[in-house]
N, C-alpha and C positions, 0 to 999 in steps of 0.2 A: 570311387562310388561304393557304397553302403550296399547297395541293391533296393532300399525303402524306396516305395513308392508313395510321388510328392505330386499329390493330385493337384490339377492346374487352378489356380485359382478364377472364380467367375467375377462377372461384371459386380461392380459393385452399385449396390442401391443407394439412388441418392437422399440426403436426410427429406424426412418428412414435410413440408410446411408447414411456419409456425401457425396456430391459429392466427385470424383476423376476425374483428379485431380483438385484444387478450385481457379487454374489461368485460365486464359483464354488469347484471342489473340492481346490481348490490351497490357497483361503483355508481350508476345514475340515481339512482334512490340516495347514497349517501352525497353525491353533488348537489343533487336539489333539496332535498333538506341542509343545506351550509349558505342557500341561496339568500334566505331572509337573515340567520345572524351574521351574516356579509356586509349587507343593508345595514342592518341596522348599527352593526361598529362601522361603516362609513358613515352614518349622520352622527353618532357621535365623534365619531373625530373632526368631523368638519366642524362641528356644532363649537368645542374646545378650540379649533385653530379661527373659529372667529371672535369668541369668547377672549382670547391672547390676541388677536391683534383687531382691535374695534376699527371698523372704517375701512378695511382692507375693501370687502366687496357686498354691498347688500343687495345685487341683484341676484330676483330668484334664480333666473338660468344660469349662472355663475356657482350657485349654491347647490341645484340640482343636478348641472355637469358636475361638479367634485363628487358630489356622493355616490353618483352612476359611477365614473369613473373609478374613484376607493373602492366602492363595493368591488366592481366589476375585478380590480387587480387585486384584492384579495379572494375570491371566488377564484380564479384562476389559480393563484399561490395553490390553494388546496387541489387545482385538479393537477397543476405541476406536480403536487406534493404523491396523488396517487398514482401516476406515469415514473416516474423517475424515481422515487424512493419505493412504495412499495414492486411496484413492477423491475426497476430499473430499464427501463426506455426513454428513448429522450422523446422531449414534447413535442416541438413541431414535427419529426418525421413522425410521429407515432397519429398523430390529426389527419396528417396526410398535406403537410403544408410544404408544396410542394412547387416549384417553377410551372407557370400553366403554359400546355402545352399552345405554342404555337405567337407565343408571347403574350403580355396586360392586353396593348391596344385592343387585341381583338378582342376579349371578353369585356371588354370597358364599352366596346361599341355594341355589345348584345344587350348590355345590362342598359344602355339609353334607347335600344328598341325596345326591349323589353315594356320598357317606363311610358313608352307611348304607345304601346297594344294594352298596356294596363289603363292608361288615360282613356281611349276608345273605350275599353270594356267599363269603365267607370262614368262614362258617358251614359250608356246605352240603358247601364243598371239606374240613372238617376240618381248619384250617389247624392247624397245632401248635403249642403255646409253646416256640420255640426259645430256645437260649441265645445270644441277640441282644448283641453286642459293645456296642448300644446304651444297653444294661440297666445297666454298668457306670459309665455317664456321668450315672445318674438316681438314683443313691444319699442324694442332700442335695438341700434346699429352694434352695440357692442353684443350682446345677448343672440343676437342673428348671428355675426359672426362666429359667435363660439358654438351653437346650435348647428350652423352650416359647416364646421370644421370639425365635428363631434360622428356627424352626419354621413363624412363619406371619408371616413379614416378608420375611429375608434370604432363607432357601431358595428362596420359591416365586418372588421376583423374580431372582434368577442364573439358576434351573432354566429356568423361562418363559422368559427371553432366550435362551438358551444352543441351549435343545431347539424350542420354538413357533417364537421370532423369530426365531434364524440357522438353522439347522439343515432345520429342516420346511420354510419356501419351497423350501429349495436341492431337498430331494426332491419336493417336490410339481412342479416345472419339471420333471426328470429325468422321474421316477416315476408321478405321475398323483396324487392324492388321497391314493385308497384306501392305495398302497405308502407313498407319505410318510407318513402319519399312522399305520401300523403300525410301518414301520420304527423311526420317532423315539421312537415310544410302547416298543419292545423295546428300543433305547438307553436309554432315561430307566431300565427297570426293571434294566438290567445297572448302571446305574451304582448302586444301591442294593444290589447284589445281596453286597456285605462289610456293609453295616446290618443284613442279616437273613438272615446267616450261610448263604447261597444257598439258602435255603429254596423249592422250586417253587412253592408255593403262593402264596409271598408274592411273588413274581416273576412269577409271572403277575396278580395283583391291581394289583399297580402297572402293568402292561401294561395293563390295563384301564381303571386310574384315564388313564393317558396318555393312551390313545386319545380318552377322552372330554375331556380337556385341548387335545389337537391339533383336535378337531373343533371343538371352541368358538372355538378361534384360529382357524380358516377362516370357519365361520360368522359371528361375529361382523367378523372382521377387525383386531381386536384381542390383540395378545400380551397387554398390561395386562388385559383381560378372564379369560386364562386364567389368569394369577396371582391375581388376586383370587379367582377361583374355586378354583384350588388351595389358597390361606393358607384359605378355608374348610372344605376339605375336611380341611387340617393340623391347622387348630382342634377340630375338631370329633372325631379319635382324640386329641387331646392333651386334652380333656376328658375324653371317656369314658378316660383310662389314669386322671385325676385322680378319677374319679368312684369307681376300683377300691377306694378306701381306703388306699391303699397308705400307709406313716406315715415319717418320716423323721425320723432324728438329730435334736436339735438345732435 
């Protein structure tokens, strides 16, 4: 031994937590502005893939799912594009898409109560049969089908991502809870609000259905949680419209 004195080393500090979440409002400003030339290069490319193959499909819902859909998976490409390349984080854990606790079924069964405390509250408000832009796309068996299968798969996973997993952290950090989960939930209902021909009623119903979508995302901590619960709440008006009798062509 030297004789140096070799002071004991202490507990060591654990790293700090990374922020959550590690976008900010530059990245939503730059998502929603990429939202419309999305759009718009999904009609044209559908527009060209009908153009090359004449006869393939002239119905509108055929025509309006592709371009939701193009759009929708190129708007994503770029939010991929700024999670993973400029961030370096990968997408779905960075959304927070995640196994919902306690398994599907049970958020699948909240999302069809859900759907029927909204039907009551839709009752109560008098909601009107508007002439929903909708109505036009659910003319044929084929067109319903692919509307109903749009309905409780693709919608509520883009929506869920879009509004729960990017969107609501960034407010909730900002905002507090409470403001985040109103605000995103009155986003989600303006974004519906050309579906059901800006109906108050029906705009405030989807505000509703959100808020209770955003809170399940917190509680849980799961965005996959609140989509599964949303496709069951989608299911469950896409039954009862099937239930109405309604008869179709052909």
């Amino acid at each position: 031994m030297n004789g140096d004195y070799v002071p004991a080393e202490g507990p060591v500090s654990p790293p700090a937590p990374e922020p959550y979440p590690f976008w900010g409002y530059g990245d939503l400003v730059l998502l929603i502005g990429l939202m419309l030339p999305a759009l718009i290069a999904a009609a044209v490319l559908v527009k060209l893939a009908a153009l090359a193959f004449p006869g393939a499909s002239e119905s509108p819902a055929v025509i309006a799912l592709a371009v939701q859909f193009l759009g929708y998976g190129l708007w994503f490409l770029c939010l991929y594009g700024a999670l993973r390349l400029r961030y370096g984080r990968p997408f779905w854990k960075s959304l927070a898409w995640t196994r919902p606790p306690g398994g599907t079924s049970r958020f699948l069964l909240i999302g069809v109560i859900l759907a029927i405390g909204v039907a009551v509250l839709g009752a109560a408000l008098r909601t009107p049969d508007v002439d929903m832009p909708m109505k036009e796309l659910l003319r044929d068996r084929v067109s319903l089908i692919l509307v109903g299968i749009f309905a409780i798969t693709l919608g509520p996973l883009c929506e869920e991502l879009i509004f729960r997993g990017f969107l609501l952290p960034l407010l909730v950090k900002s905002l507090g809870a409470v403001a985040g989960v109103a605000i995103t939930a009155v986003g989600f209902s303006l974004l519906h609000g050309p579906q059901y021909a800006w109906s108050w009623q029906h705009l405030a119903l989807i505000t509703v259905a959100g808020a209770v979508f955003g809170w399940i995302r917190l509680a849980s901590g799961s965005t996959a949680a609140a989509a599964v619960m949303h496709a069951g709440y989608n299911l469950t008006f896409f039954i009862a419209f099937l239930a109405q009798g309604k008869e179709f062509p052909g």
